[in-house]
C-alpha positions as CSV (number, residue, x, y, z in Angstrom):
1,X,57.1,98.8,-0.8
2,X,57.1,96.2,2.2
3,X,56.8,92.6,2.0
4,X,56.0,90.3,4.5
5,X,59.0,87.0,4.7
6,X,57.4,83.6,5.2
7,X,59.4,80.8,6.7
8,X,61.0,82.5,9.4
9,X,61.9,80.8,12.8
10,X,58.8,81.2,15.0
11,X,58.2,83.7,17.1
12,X,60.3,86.2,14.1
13,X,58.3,88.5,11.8
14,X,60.5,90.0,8.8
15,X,59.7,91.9,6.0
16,X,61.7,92.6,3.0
17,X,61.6,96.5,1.9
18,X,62.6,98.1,-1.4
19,X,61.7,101.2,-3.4
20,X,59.8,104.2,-1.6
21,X,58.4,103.4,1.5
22,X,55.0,104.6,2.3
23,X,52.2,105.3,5.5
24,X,50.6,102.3,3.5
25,X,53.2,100.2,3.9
26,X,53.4,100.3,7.8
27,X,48.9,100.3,8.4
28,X,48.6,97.1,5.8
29,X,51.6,95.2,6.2
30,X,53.8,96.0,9.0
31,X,51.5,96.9,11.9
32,X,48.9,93.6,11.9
33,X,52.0,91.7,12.3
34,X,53.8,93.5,14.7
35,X,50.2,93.5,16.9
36,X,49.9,89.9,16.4
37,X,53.7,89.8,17.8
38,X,53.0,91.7,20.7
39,X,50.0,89.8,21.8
40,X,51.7,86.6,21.7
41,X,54.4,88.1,23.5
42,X,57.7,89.3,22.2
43,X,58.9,91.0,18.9
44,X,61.3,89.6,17.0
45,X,62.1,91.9,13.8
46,X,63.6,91.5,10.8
47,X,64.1,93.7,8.2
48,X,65.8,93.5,4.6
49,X,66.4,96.3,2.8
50,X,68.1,95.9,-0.9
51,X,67.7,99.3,-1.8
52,X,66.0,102.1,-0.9
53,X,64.5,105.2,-2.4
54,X,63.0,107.3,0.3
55,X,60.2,107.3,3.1
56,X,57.1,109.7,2.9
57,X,56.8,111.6,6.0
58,X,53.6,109.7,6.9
59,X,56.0,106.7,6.8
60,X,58.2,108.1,9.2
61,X,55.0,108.8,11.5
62,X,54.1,105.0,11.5
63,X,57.4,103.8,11.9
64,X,57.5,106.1,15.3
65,X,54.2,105.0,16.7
66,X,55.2,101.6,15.8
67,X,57.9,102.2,17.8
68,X,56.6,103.8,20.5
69,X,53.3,101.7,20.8
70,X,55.0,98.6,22.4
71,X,57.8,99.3,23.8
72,X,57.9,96.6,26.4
73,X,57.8,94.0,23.9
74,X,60.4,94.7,21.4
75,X,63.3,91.8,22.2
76,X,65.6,91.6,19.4
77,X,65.5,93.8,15.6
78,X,67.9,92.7,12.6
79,X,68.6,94.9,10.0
80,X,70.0,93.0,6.8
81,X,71.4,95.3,4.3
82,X,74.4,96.1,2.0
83,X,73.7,100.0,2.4
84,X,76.3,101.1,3.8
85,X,74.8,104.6,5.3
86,X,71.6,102.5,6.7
87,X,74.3,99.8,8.8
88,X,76.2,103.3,10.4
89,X,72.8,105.2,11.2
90,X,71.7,101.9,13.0
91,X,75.0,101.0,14.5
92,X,75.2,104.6,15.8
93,X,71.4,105.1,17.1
94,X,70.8,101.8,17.9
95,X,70.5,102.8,21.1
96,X,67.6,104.4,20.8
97,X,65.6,101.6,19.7
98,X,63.6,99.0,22.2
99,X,64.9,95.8,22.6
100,X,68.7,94.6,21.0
101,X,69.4,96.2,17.2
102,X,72.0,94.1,15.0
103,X,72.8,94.9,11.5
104,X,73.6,92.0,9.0
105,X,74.8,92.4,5.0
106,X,72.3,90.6,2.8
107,X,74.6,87.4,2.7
108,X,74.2,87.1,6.0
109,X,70.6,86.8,6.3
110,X,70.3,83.2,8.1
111,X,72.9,85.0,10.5
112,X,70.5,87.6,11.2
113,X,67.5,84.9,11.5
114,X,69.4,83.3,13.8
115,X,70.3,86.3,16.3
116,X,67.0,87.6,16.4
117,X,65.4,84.1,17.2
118,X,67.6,83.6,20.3
């Protein structure tokens, strides 16, 4: 499941994920926001994940064309999470992300705000 954060710096969308994550997840809450984002400009991500269950492979699908679809305006991504596998797998294929890609742990959330409204 995805949630969308409210009170973030402007210019930042962030979403708070937990559980399974679905196709669902990305069409109705992700995507609007990030095309909204993209029309205004840049994208500035966050993401919190305090645990995780899984991704469906439809998931996996959005998350690519997400990805993919704007690749010229993706500026900054936070990842804020105590998973320890999730922080490595960023840290090590960050690279391959648009834009600048920062993990934070959860108690460094206004950290993360912070970066990725820079």
């Amino acid at each position: 499941m995805i949630t969308t954060l409210d009170g973030l710096p402007p210019g930042v969308i962030g979403f708070e994920a937990s559980g399974k994550i679905a196709a669902e997840d990305y069409r109705d809450v992700v995507l609007p926001a990030l095309e909204q984002a993209a029309r205004s400009g840049d994208i500035r991500f966050v993401i919190i994940m305090r645990d995780f269950d899984g991704i469906s492979g439809g998931a996996v699908w959005q998350d690519l064309k997400i990805g993919i679809g704007h690749l010229q305006s993706w500026k900054r991504t936070a990842l804020v999470t105590d998973i320890d596998w999730m922080s490595h797998l960023t840290n090590l294929f960050g690279w391959m992300t648009p834009g600048e890609t920062k993990t934070f742990r959860l108690d460094q959330k206004e950290q993360a705000l912070e970066w990725v409204a820079e």
